[in-house]
C-alpha positions in Angstrom: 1.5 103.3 -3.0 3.4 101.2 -0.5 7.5 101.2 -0.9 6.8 104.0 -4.2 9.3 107.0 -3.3 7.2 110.0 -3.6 9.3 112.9 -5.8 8.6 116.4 -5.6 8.2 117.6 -9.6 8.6 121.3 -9.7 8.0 122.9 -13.3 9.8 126.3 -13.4 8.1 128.7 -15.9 7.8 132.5 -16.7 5.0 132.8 -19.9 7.7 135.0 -21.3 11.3 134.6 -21.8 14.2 137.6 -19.8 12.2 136.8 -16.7 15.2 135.1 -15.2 13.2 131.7 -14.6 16.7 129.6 -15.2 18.4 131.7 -13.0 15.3 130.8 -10.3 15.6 126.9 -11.5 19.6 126.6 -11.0 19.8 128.7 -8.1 16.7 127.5 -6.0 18.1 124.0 -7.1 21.2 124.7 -5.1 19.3 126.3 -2.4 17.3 123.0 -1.7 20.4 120.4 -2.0 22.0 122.5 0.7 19.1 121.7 2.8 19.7 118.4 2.4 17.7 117.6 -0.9 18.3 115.3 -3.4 18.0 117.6 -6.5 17.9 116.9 -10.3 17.8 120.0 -12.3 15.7 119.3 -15.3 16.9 121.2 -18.7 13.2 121.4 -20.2 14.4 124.2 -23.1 14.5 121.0 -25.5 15.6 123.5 -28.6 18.3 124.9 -26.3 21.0 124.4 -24.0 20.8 126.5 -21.3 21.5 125.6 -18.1 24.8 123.8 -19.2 26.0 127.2 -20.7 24.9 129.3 -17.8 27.2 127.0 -15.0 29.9 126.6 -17.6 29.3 122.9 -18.1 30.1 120.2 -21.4 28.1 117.6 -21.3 29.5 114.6 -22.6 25.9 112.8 -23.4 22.3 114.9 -23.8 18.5 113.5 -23.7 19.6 113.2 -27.1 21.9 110.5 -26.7 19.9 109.1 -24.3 16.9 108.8 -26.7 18.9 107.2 -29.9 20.4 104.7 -27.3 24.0 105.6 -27.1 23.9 106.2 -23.7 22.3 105.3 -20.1 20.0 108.4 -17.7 23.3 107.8 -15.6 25.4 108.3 -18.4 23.6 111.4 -19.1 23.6 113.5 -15.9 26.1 115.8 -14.7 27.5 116.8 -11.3 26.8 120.2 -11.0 27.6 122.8 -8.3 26.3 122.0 -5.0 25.8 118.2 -5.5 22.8 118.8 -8.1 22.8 116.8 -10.4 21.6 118.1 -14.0 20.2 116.5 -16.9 21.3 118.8 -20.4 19.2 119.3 -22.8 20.2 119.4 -27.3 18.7 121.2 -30.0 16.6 118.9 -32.2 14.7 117.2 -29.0 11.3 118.0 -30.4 11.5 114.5 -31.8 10.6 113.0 -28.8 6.7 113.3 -29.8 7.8 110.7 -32.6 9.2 107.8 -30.3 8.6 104.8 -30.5 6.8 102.7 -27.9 10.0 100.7 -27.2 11.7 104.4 -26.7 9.0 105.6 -24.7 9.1 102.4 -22.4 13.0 102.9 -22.5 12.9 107.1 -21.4 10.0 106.2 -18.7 12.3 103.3 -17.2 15.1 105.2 -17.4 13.6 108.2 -15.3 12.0 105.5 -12.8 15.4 104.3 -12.0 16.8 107.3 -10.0 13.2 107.9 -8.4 15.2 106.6 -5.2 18.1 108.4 -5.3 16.4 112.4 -5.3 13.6 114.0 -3.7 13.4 116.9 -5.7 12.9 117.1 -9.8 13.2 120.8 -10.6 12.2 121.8 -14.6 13.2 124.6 -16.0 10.5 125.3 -18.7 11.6 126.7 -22.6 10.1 130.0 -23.0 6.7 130.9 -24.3 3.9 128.0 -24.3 4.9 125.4 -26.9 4.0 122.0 -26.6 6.8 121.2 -24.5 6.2 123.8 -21.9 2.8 122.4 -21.3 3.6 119.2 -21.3 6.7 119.7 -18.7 3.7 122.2 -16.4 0.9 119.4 -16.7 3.2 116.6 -15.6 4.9 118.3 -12.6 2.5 118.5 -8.9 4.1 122.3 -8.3 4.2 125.3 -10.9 6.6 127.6 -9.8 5.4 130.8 -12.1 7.7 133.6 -12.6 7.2 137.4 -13.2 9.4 140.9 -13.3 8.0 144.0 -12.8 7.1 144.5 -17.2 3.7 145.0 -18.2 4.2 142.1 -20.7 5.3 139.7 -17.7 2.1 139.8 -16.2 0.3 139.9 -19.8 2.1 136.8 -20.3 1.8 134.7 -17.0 -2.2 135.6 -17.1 -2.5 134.1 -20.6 -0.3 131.1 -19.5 -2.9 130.6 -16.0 -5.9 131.3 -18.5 -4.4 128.5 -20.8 -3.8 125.9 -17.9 -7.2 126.3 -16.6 -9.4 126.3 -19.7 -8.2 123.6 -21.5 -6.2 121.7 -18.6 -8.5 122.3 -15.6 -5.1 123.4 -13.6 -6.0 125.8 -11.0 -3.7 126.1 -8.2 -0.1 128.1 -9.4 2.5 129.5 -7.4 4.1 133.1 -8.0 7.8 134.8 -7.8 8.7 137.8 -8.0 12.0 138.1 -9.6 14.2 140.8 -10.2 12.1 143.3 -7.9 13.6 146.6 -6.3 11.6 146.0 -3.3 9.8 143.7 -1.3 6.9 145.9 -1.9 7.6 145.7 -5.3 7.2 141.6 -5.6 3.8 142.0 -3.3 2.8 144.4 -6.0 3.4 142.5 -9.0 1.6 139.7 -7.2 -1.2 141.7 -6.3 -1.7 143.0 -10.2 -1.5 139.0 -11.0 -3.5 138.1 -8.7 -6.4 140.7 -9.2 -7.2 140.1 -12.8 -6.8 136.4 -12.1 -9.6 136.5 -9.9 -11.5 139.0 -11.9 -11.6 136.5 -15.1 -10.7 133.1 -13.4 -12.5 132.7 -10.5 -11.8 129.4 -9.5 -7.8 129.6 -9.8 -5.8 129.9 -6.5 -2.5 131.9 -6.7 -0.3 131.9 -4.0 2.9 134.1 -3.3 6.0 132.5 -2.5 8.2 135.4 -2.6 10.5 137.9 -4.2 14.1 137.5 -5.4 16.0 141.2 -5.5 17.4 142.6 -8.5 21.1 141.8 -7.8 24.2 143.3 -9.8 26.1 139.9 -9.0 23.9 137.9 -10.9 25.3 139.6 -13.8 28.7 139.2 -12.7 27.9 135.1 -11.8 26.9 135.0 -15.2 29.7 136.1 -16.3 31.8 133.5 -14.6 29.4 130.7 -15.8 28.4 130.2 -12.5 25.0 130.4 -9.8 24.9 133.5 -7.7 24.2 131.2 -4.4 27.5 129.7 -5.4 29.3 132.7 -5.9 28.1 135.3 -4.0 26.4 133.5 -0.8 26.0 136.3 1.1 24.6 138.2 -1.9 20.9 139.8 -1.1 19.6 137.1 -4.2 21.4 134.0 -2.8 19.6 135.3 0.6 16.4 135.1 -1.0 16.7 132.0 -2.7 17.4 130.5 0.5 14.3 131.7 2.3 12.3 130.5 -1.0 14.1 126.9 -0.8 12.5 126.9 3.2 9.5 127.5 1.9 9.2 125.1 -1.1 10.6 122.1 1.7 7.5 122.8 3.1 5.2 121.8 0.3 3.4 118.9 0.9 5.1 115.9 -0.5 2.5 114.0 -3.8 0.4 111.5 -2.7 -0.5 110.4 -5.7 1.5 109.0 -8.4 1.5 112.7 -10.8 4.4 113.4 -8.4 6.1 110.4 -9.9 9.3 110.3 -11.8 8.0 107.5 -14.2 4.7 108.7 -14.0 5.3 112.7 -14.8 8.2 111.2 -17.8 4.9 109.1 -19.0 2.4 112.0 -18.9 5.2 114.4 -20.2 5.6 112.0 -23.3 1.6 111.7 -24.1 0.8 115.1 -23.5 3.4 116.2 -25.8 1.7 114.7 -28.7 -1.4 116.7 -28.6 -1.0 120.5 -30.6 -0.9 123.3 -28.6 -2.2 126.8 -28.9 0.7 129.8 -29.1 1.3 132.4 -26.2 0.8 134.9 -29.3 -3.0 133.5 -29.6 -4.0 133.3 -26.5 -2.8 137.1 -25.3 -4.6 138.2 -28.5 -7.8 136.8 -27.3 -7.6 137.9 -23.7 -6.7 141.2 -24.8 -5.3 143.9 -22.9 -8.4 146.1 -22.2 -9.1 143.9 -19.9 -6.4 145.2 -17.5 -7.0 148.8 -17.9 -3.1 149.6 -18.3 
């Protein structure tokens, strides 16, 4: 492990999409590279472009381009605000469970390149639980799950944490509130989470990182095609994001290599091969009588 720079992987993921998780990955991106982190932002919605769109950026190459050849990983990533730097997803990416060796070894060499030059890799996850969602989730050491105060959010999330831990043996997940009206709010949410969590899964560790505050200027940064910390610092969001980003610098850095670039690009890439069950399925097993709502 000797002269191996450990990277912090950070998969951003919500179950469910409107639960602002892109808005948690850009913003909480920026929050950490003004604390002095080295931050790729990760564009892990490989059917669409998001991240680009919502910061108002045209990238010149995508994954895409990286994956036919026609460009380099440097090539590829963008400047964004802040000093991250993003990688952009393209539609049509669900091709990469049909590379090639040769690509494979190409994409994993690629990623290992830049393990030097960043500390954190932050993933924002597609919506729902398709195969690239879990294979994005396995392959990062932190996931960041996030929830809003609907009762599908938290029928979602639980169905994602039952998923993880019966067939992937993941049981350690880490839970934002965003959106909330209230501190108490976000405790509340957590606390719902939390209590069926242990009711069904009883070897699955939750812990709270925090609430983000529903925020009228995230609306109006979206707007402007850019991130709330950018554009309204002093915002009651932006303030949150940057007591979050103190919090996730405090995480204990991987000592193993699943906190790996090359390594979480090689397990993303194997793990994406295998079939994966729907969101759909696995809420319609849990059911909701088990909630009592």
């Amino acid at each position: 492990m000797d002269g191996v720079h450990a990277v912090q992987v950070i998969a951003v993921t919500g179950g469910k999409g409107g639960v602002g998780k892109t808005t948690v990955a850009v913003n909480l991106s920026l929050a950490l590279a003004e604390l002095g982190r080295r931050v790729v932002l990760l564009d892990g919605d490989l059917g669409l472009a998001n991240i680009d769109a919502l910061l108002g950026l045209l990238p010149r190459y995508t994954l895409a381009d990286l994956i036919e050849g026609r460009c380099t990983l440097s090539d590829v990533l963008m400047r964004g605000p802040g000093g991250v730097r993003i990688v952009p997803a393209a539609s049509g990416l669900q091709s990469m469970v049909n590379l090639s060796p040769a690509q494979h070894a190409g994409l994993i060499q690629a990623f290992s390149e830049i393990g030097d030059s960043l500390d954190v890799l932050v993933i924002d996850t597609a919506a729902g639980i398709g195969s690239s969602v879990v294979s994005f989730v396995r392959a990062a050491q932190e996931v960041l799950l996030v929830v809003c105060d609907e009762p599908t959010s938290i029928t979602d999330a639980y169905a994602l944490i039952k998923l993880f831990n019966r067939d992937y043996g993941m049981n350690h997940f880490r839970v934002l509130a965003n959106m909330a009206q209230s501190p108490q709010e976000g405790r509340n949410l957590f606390a719902k989470l939390s209590k069926v969590t242990e009711h069904f899964l009883d070897d699955v560790t939750l812990q709270y990182v925090g609430a983000v505050p529903y925020d009228e200027n995230v609306r109006k940064a979206v707007q402007k095609q850019r991130a709330i910390y950018e554009n309204f610092p002093r915002s009651k969001c932006a303030q949150a994001f940057q007591a979050i980003a103190l919090k996730v610098d405090a995480w204990p850095l991987p000592g193993s290599p699943r906190g790996h670039v090359e390594f979480f690009l090689e397990l993303r890439i194997k793990s994406s091969r295998s079939r994966q069950p729907s969101l759909d399925s696995m809420s319609g097993a849990m059911g909701t009588s088990a909630y009592g709502w």
